[in-house]
C-alpha positions in Angstrom: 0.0 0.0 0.0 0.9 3.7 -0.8 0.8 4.4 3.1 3.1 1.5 4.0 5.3 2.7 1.6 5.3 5.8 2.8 5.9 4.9 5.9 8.7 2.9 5.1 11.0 6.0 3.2 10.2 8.0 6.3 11.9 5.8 9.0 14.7 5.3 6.5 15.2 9.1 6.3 15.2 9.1 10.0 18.2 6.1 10.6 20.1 7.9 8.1 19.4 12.0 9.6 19.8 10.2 13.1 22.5 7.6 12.9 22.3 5.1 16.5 25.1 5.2 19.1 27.6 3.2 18.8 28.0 -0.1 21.4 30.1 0.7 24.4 32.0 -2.1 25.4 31.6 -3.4 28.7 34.3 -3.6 31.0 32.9 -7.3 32.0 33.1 -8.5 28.1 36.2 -7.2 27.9 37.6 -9.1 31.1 35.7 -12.1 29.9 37.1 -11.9 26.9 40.9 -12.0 27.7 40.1 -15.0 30.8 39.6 -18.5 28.6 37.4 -20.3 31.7 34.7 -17.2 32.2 31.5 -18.1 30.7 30.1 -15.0 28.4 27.1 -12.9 30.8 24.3 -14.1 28.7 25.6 -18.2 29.5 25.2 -17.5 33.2 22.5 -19.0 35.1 22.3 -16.6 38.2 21.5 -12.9 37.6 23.3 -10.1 38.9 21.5 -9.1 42.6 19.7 -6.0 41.7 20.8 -2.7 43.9 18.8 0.2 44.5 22.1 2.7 44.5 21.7 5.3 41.9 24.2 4.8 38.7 27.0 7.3 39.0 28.5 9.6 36.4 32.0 9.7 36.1 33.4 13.0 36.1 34.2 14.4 32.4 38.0 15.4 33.3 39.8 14.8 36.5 43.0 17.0 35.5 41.0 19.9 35.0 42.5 23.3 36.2 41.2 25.0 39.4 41.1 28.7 39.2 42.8 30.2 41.8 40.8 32.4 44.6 39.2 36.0 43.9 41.2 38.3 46.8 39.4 40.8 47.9 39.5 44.6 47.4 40.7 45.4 50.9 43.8 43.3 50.8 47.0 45.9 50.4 50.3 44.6 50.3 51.2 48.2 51.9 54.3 48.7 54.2 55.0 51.2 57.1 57.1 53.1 54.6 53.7 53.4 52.1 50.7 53.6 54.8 49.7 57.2 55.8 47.9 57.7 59.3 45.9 61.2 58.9 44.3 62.6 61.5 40.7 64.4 61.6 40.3 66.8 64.2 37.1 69.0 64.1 36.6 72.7 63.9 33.8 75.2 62.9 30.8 74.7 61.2 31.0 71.3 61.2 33.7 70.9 59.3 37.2 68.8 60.1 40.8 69.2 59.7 43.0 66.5 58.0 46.7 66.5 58.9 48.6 63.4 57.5 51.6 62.0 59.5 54.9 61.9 58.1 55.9 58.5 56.1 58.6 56.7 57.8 61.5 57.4 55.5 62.8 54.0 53.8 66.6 55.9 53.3 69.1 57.9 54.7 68.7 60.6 51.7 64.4 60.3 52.7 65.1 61.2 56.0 67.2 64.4 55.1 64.7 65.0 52.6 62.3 65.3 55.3 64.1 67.0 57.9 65.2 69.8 55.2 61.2 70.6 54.1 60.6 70.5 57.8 62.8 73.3 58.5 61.9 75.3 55.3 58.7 75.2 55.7 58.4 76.3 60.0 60.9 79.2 58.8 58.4 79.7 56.4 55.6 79.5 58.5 57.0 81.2 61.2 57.7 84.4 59.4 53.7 84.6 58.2 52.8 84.1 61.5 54.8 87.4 62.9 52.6 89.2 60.5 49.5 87.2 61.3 50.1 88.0 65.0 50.4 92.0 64.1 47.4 91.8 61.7 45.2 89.8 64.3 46.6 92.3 67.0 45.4 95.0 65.3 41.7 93.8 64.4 41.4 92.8 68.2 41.8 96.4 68.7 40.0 97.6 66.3 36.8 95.3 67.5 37.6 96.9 71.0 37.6 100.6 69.8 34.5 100.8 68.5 35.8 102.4 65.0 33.6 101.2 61.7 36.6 102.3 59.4 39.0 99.9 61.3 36.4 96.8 61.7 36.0 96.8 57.8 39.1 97.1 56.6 39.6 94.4 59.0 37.2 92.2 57.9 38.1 92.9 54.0 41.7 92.5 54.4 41.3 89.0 56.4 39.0 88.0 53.1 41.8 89.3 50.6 44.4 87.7 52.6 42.7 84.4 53.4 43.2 81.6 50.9 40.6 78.9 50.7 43.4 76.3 50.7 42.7 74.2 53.9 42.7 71.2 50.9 45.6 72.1 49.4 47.2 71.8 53.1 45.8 68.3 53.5 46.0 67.0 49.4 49.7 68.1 49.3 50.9 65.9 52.1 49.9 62.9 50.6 52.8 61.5 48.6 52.8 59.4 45.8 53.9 56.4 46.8 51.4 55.8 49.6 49.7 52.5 49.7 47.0 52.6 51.9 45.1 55.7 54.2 44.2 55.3 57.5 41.4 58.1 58.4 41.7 58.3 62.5 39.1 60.7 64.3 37.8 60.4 67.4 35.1 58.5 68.8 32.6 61.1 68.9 33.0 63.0 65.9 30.7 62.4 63.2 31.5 59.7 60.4 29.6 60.5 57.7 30.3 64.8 58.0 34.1 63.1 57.7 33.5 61.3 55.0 31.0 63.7 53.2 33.9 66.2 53.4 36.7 64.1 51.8 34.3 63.8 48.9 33.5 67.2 48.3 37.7 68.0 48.6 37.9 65.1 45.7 35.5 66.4 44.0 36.7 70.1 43.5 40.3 69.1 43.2 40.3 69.8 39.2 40.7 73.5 40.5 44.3 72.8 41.5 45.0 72.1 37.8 43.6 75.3 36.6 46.0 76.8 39.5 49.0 74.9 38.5 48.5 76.4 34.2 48.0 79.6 36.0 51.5 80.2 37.5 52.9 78.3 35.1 51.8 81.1 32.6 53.3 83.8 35.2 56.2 81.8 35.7 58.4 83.9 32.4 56.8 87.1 33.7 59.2 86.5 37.0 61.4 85.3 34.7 61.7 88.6 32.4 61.3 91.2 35.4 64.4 89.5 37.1 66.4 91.3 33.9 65.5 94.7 35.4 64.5 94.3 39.2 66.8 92.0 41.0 65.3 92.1 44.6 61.6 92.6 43.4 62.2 89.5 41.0 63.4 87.2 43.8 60.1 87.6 45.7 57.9 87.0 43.0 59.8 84.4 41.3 60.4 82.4 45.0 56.3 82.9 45.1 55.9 81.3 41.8 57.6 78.5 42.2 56.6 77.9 45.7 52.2 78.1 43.8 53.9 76.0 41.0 55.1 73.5 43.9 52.2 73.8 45.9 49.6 73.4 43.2 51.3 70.3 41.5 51.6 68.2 44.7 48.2 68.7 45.8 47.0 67.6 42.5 48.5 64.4 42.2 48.0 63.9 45.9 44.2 64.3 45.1 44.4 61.9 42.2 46.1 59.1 44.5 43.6 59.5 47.1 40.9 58.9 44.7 42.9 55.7 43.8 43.2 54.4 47.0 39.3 55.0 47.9 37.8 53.1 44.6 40.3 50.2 45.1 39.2 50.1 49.0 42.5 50.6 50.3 41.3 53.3 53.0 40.1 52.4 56.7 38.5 54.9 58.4 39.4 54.2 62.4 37.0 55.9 65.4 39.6 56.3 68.3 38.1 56.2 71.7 41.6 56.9 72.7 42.2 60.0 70.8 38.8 60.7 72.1 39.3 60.5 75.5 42.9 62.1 74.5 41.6 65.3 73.1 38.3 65.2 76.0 41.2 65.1 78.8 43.6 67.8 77.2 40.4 69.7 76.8 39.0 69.7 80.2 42.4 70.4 81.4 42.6 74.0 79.9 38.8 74.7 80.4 40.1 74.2 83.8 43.2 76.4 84.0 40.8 79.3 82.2 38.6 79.1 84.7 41.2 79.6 87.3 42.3 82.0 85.6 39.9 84.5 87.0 37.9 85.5 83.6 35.1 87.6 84.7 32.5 88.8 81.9 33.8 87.0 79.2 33.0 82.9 78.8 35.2 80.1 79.3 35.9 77.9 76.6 34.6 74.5 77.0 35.0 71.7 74.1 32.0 70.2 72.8 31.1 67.3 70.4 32.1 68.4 67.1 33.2 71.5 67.8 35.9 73.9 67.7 39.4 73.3 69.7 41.9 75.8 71.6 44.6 76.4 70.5 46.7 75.0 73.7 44.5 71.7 73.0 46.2 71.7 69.5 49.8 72.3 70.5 49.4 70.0 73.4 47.7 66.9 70.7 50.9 68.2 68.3 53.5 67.0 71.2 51.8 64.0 72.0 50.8 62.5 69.1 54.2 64.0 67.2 52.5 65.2 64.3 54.8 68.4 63.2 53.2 71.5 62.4 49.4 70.5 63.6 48.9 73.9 65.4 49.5 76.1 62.1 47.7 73.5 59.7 44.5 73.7 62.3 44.6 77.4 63.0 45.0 77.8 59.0 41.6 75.7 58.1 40.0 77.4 61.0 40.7 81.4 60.1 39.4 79.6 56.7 36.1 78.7 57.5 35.7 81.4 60.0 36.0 84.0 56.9 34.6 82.3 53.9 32.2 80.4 55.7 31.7 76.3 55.4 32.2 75.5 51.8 35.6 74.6 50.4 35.9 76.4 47.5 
């Protein structure tokens, strides 16, 4: 019949699309076959006892590779040469004060290095603050007087005068070949203010490029008046170099910052004993004011979050050994005190 026919080409199109699998030898015929006396399986009289084990699958490869373990992102194979401590102490408006710790120098030529910039920069700093003193004299007198002339040209020279640089201070201290960043703050200073302020630092640091193309430009102005005006050129070009300096360490310290915090290598530590530190140190002097005999005026008393004496600073400075704290704090603070709580 047509149909069987039919029929018939179908399943022959179907063995020759879908060829069977090929017999697998048994291990058992193969033993049986190499031993004369066993009897094939099919000639044996007893069958096999049946098991109710499920069959197993052997595995596909044995030798195959193992890939070795993920480490995770806070591993750092940093050293005590190449991990910063910086230090977070808070002042006004809520806002903090980074000051890293020096790197422990990993050479002879490091350690001179060190101590030279050291000593530059307290002559430096000490030579600013002689004016600073006389200009901050003056104001105090002129907020005593009572004379409007004197309070604002006071206040306007203290904003013409005051740099917003309190991240240049902290940016350019970070060298390049740190490692890892160890944020310590005490206990009772708030976290996420900390952390909310490192961002915004990161995040306006492309302005220390613009300053860096700035001098540069200025720099064969210096240059050129040096031809004519010796001692007036000596000052400016010193300056210029100094900006040039300044501005080109803080921006690469910004950019290995920003490193270390995407690839996790930064802990950020809550002291309770710098805490209790700085809460001790602080009672101490609230103290000795208030001994003091200061009638009419208030005593100073420290507070969570909130601004610290001067004698506090010098005092944390010798303790915890961290060089020039007292002019990096009372820097930031002048800062925010006359431009108010942003950073830039």
């Amino acid at each position: 019949m047509p149909t069987r026919a039919v029929l018939r080409c179908t399943q022959h199109h179907i063995r020759s699309a879908f060829p069977p699998f090929a017999p697998v030898p048994s291990p058992l015929s193969a033993v049986s076959a190499r031993s004369p006396t066993s009897r094939p399986l099919s000639q044996s009289t007893t069958p096999p006892p049946p098991t109710n084990n499920p069959p197993t699958i052997a595995p596909v490869c044995k030798s195959a590779p193992r890939l070795p373990p993920i480490p995770p992102l806070t591993t750092s194979a940093s050293t005590p040469y190449t991990s910063l401590k910086i230090y977070v102490f808070p002042t006004l408006h809520n806002k903090h004060v980074f000051h890293p710790a020096f790197l422990r120098p990993r050479s002879p030529f490091e350690r001179g290095a060190i101590i030279a910039a050291y000593i530059l920069r307290k002559w430096r700093y000490q030579l600013s603050d002689t004016f600073a003193f006389a200009w901050h004299a003056f104001g105090a007198s002129a907020a005593t007087s009572g004379i409007m002339p004197a309070k604002m040209m006071y206040k306007w020279g203290n904003r013409a005068t005051t740099r917003k640089a309190a991240d240049e201070y902290f940016l350019k201290s970070v060298p390049r070949i740190t490692e890892h960043v160890e944020f310590i703050y005490p206990a009772s200073a708030n976290a996420k203010l900390i952390k909310n302020q490192v961002g915004e630092i990161l995040a306006n640091s492309d302005r220390h490029r613009g300053k860096l193309f700035l001098w540069a430009l200025l720099l064969p102005s210096a240059l050129y008046i040096s031809k004519f005006y010796l001692a007036l050129a000596n000052i400016l070009f010193t300056y210029n170099v100094f900006r040039l300096n300044a501005s080109w360490r803080s921006m690469y310290g910004s950019k290995v910052l920003q490193k270390l915090i995407d690839s996790r290598n930064v802990t950020w530590t809550p002291s309770e004993e710098l805490d209790a530190q700085v809460k001790s140190i602080s009672e101490d002097v609230t103290k000795r004011l208030s001994g003091e005999g200061a009638e009419g005026r208030r005593v100073w008393r420290w507070t969570r979050d909130g601004d610290l004496h001067d004698e506090v600073v010098e005092q944390l400075e010798r303790d915890l050994k961290l060089a020039e704290l007292g002019r990096t704090y009372r820097r930031a603070r002048l800062q925010y005190f006359v431009h108010g709580p942003k950073e830039m």
